[in-house]
N, C-alpha and C positions, 0 to 999 in steps of 0.2 A: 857182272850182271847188276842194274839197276835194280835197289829192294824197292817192294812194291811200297805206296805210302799208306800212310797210316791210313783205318777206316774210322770213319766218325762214329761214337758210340751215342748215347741216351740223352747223353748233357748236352751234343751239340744238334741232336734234333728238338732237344725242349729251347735251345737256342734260338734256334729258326724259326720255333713258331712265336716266340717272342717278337724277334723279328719283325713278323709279318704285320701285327696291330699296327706300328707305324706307319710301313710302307699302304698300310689297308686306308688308313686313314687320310695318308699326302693325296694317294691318287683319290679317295673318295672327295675331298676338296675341291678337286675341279671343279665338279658338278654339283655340291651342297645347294648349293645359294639357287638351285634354279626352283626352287617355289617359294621358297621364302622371299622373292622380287616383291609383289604386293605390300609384303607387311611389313616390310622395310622402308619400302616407299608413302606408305601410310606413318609411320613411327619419326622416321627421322626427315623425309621432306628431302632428298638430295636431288640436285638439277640432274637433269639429263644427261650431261660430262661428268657427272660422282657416281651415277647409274654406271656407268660404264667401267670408269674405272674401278669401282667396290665389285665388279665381275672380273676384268679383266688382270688387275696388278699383281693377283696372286703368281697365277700361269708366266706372264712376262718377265716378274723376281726371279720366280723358280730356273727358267730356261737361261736367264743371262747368268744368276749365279753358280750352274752345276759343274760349271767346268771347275770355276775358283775352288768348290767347296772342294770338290773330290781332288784334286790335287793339295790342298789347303790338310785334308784327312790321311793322305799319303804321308807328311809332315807329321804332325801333332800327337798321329794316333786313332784311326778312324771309333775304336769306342771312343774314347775322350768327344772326338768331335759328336759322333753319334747325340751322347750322353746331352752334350752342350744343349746340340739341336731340337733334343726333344722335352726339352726344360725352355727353351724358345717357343718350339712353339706349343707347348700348352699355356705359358703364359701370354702369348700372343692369342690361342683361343680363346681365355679367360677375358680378356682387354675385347674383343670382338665381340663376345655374348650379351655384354653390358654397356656396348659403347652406345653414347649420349648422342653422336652427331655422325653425318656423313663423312667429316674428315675423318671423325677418330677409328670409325669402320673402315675406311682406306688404308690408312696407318698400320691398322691392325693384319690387315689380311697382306699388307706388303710385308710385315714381321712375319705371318706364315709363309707366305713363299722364300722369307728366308730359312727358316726351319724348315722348311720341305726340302731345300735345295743342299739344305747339310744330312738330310735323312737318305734321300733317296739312291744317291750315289755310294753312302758310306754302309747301307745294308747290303747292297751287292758286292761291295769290298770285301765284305766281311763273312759271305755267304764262301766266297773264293778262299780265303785265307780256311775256314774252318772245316771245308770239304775239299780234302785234298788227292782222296780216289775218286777216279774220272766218271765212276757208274752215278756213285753216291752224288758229286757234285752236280750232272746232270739233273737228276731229282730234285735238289732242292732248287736247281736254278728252274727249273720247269713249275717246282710251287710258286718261285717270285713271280715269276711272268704270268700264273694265272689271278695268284691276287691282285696283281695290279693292275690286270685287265678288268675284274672282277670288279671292285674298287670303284672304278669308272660307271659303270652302271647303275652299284650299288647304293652311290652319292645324291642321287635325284629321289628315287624310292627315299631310303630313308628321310631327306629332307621334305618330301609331302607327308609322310607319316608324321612324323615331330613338329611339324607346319602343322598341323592338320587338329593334334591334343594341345602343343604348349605352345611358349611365345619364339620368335625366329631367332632370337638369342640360342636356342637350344640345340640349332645345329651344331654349334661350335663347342659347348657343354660335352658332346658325345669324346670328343677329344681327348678332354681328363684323364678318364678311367687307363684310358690304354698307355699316355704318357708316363702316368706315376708307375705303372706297373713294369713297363721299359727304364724306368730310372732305379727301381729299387732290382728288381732280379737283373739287369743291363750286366753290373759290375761282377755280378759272383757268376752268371754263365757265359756271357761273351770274352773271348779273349783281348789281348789287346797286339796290334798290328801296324807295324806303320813302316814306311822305307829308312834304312840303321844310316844310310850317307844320302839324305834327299840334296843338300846346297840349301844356298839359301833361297827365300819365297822371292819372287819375281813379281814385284807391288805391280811392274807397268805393263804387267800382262792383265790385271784383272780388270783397269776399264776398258784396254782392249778388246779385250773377252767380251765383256758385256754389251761392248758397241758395236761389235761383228753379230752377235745374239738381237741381239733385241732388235735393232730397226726390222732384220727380216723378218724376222715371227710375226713383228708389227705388222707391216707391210702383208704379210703372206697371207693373216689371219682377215686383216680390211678387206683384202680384194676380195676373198669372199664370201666377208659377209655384202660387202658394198659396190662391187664390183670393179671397174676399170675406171684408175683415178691418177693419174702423170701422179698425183702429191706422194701414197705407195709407190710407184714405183720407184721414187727418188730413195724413200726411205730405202728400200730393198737393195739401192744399187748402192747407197752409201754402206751399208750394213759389209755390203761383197766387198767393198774395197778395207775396210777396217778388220776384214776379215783375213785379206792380204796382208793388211800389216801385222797382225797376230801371229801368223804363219810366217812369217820374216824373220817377225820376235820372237819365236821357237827355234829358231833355225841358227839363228846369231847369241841367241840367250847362254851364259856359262851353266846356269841354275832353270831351263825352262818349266813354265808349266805343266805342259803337255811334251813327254820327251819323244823327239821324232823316232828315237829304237823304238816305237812303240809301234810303226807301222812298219819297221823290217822283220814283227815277229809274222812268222809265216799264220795266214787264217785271219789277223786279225783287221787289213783293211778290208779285205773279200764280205767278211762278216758284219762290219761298220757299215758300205755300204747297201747291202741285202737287208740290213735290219732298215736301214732308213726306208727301204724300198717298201717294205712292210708296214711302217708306219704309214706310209702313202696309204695304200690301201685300206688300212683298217678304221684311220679318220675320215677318210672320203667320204663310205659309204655311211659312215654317223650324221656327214651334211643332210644324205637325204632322206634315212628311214628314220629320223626323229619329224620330220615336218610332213613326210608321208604318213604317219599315225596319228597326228594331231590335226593338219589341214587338209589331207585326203580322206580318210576312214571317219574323222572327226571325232577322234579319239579326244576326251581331257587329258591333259596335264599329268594326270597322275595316274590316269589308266595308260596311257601311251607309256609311260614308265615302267607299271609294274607287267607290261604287255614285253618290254625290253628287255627284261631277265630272263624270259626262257631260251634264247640264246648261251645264257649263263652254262647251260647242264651241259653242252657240246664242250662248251670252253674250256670246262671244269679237270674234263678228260683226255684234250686233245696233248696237253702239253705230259705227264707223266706216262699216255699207251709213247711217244714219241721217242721218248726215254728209254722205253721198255725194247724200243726197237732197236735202236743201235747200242743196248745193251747184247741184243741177242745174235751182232753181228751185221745186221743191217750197215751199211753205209752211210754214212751222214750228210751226205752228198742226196743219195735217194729220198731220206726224211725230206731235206730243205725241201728238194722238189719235187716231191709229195703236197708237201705242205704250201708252196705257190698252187700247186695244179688244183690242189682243193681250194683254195679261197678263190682263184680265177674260176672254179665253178660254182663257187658262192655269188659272184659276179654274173653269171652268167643266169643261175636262176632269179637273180633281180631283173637281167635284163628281160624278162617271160610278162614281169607285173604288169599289172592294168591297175586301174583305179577302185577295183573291191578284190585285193589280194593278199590278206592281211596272212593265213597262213606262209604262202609261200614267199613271204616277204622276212618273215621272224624265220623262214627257215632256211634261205638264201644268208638273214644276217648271223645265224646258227652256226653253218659252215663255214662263211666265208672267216667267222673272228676264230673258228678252230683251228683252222689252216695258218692264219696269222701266229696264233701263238705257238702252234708247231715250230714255225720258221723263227719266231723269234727267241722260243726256250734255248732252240739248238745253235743259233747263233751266238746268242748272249754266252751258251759255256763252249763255243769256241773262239769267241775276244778273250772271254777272260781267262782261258786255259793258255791262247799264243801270248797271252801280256805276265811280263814278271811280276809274282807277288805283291812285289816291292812296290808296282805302278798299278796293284789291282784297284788304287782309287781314280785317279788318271783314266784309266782306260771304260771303270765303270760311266763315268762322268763323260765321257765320249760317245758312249751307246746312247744314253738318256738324252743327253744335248740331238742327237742325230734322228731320236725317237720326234723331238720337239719339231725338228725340222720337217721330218718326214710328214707330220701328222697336219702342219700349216700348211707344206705342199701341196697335198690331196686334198684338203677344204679348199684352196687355193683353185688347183687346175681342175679337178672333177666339179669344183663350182659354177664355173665359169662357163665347163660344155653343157652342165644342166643349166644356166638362164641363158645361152646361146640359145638353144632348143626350146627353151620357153617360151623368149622372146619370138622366136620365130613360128611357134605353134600358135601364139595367140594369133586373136583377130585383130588385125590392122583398123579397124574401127574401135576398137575398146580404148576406153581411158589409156592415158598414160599409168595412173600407178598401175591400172590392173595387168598391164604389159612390162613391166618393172619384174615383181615379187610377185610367187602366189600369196602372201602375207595382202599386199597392196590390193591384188583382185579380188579376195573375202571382204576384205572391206568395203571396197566400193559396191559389189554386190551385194552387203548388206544393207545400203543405201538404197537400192532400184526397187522399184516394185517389181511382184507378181514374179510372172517369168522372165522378164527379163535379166532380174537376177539369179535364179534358176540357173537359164544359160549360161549366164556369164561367169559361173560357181563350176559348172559344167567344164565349159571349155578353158581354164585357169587349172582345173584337176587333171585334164587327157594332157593339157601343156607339159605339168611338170612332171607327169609319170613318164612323160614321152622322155623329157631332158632326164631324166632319172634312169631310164634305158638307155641312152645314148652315152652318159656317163660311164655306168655301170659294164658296158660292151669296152667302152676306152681303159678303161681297170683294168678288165679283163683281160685283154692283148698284151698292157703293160708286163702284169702277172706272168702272163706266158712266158713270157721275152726273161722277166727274171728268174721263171724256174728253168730256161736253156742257161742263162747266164752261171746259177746255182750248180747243175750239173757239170758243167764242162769245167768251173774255178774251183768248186771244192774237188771233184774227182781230181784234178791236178794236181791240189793240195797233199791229198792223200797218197798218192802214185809218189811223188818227193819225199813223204814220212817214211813211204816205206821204204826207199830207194838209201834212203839217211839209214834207215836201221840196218837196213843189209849189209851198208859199207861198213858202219861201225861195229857188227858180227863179226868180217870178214877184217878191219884192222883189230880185237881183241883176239883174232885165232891168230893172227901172224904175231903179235905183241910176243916179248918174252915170258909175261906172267899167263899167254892164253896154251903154252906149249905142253 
């Protein structure tokens, strides 16, 4: 008989929430910078291509390096690398809060996407290694997936707030506190873990890695913001072929990066792709209820923000009742698609809106991100339960990587069906920008006099809530389709678990030591 494993005691829950500061802080980064735009633009004076990339180089760092890191932390030690990362990047904050020029603010936030990209892979490693009963380990992996969802929201509010009293250096300031406090208690409560025969690092995987990463994200994240451009798509198809040779180079590798056992453990491609599926979903709909609250409702900046937290209290709870469930025997199979069926109905109350809908807009984005993180708490701890210890950095770095994909995907195609419908709901007489962007059509309608800009405010608002339901309907089917998919691959999964424990009941009673 298999002894049960050990249960995590005191030390390893004051662990995790240690933990979390980090991972609170990588994903709250995404979004920091989105108010402090002005006073950085006023301060440092950078062109319109430094505008862009002091937004964007974080995110792009982060996603090409997660793969290298978390295999790099399988290696070395994932606290060690942890430890590194987060001595990176508070000093990378430091260098950001104070930086004199556009470049040196570029510099700086590609140094945090490197520390992000050592943090984020190497705390779920670590989450796996130090919760080793399946109940317990559920739990805490259902707290990562709500702070880091949580995280993402939380990164805009606070930066209008700290925008709002001090200077836009001070976004980056909040970083500190949490760094130094993960460096000094890091060493005495986190264990240390790494694979005892990794091989040796495989250098010529990591700009493969990065070149298969990054053109797509590029590519995925332009089209749409920018729409349909042959220049992405080139990027995107280069990315898929470097992404071939990566996968070649795993496949032929003595020492790989990412080792192909990883997708013979049972659960854990099912789950790799479900989560990605997930990610679709939960950034799509971020394209459009952030521009729905600012340029429909006509929400500020900072109200549209703190209007995007009540979402938050759904969130907060959906991933631990989850837990609770297939604690109690539930099937995990059922949760998954559960948890698709609920956010394709989060979908489905978007698709209801109209252009003065702002409850059932925060409350469609309520369910549908609860439903998300169901799927993705219960995913994430079945990759990391089918992946060996030994590759729990590996495999974490494969969720996160596939999270990145997913999430450029659905800005991507859910983009694209909402300015389809746009475009097609405007009037064939309006300007060209205003048949572009609803961004384009405020403008020019603030141009016109009287009513006619009125109108033209008018029918640029019914455009995009129409593409915003049209979208929202194509989510929604997606969703379906993934919780039939969920159903039928995890039930199977489990029907073999069990089918495995039978046989091995039925070879220990025939054994000589079972007689």
């Amino acid at each position: 008989m298999t002894p049960n494993p050990p249960r995590a005691g005191r030390r390893e829950w004051t662990a995790l929430t240690v933990l979390m500061l980090p991972l609170l802080l990588v994903s709250m980064d995404v979004s920091v910078l989105y108010f402090a735009v002005p006073e950085i633009s006023a301060d440092l004076e950078p062109s319109g291509t430094q505008q862009l990339w002091i937004f964007d180089i974080y995110g792009f760092v982060l996603a090409g390096l997660l793969v290298t890191m978390g295999s790099l932390g399988d290696r070395v030690g994932r606290r060690k690398l942890l430890l590194i990362g987060a001595a990176a990047f508070g000093a990378a904050s430091l260098l950001a809060a104070y930086a004199h020029s556009a470049e040196t603010l570029i510099a700086a936030r590609a140094a945090l996407g490197i520390g992000g990209a050592t943090l984020m892979p190497t705390t779920m490693a670590l989450v796996r290694t130090m919760f080793t009963d399946p109940a317990q380990r559920a739990k805490a992996i259902g707290l990562w997936s709500g702070v880091m969802t949580a995280g993402i929201a939380l990164g805009s509010v606070m930066s209008g707030v700290l925008v709002e009293h001090f200077w836009w250096g001070s976004v980056f300031l909040v970083n500190l506190p949490a760094m130094a406090l993960l460096l000094v208690l890091g060493p005495a409560l986190l264990p240390e873990s790494k694979n005892p025969s990794p091989g040796r690092f495989d250098l010529l995987s990591v700009p493969l890695s990065m070149a298969a990463v990054l053109p797509v994200i590029y590519g995925l994240k332009e089209l749409a913001a920018e729409g349909w451009n042959v220049r992405y798509v080139v990027s995107i198809t280069v990315g898929l072929l470097f992404a071939a040779l990566f996968v070649q180079r795993q496949r032929t590798s003595a020492s790989p990066m990412i080792p192909p056992a990883l997708f013979r453990g049972r659960g854990f491609t099912p789950a790799l792709v479900l989560n990605t599926v997930s990610a679709f979903g939960m950034m799509g709909s971020a394209y459009f209820t952030t521009q729905y609250l600012q340029s429909v409702l006509g929400k500020s900046s900072l109200e549209a923000a703190l209007w995007s937290l009540l979402p938050s209290v759904l969130i907060g709870a959906a991933a631990p009742v989850a837990a609770q469930l297939v604690q109690r025997g539930v099937e995990r199979a059922y949760v998954v698609t559960g948890g698709f069926l609920i956010s394709a109905g989060g979908y489905g109350l978007l698709a209801l809106a109209d252009t003065d809908s702002l409850w059932l807009v925060l409350a469609a984005c309520g369910v549908l991100a609860a439903g998300i993180v169901i799927v993705m708490s219960q995913l994430t701890d079945l990759a990391l339960s089918s992946a060996p210890v030994e590759k729990a950095g590996a495999a974490s770095s494969l969720l996160e990587t596939g999270t990145e994909f997913g999430g450029a995907l659905g800005m991507a195609a859910l983009g694209s069906i909402g300015t389809a419908l746009y475009r097609h709901g405007m009037p064939s007489d309006a300007p060209a920008p205003a048949r572009e962007t609803l961004g384009g059509a405020l403008a020019v309608a603030a141009e016109l006099p009287g009513r006619a800009g009125d109108a033209l405010t008018t029918a640029a608002r019914e455009a995009f809530t129409d593409g915003m339901r049209g979208a929202a309907l194509a989510a929604a089917l997606l969703l379906v389709v993934a919780a039939g998919l969920a159903a039928a691959g995890l039930r199977r999964i489990r029907v073999r678990e069990e089918a495995d424990t039978e046989n091995a009941g039925q070879a220990d009673r025939l054994s000589p030591s079972g007689v």
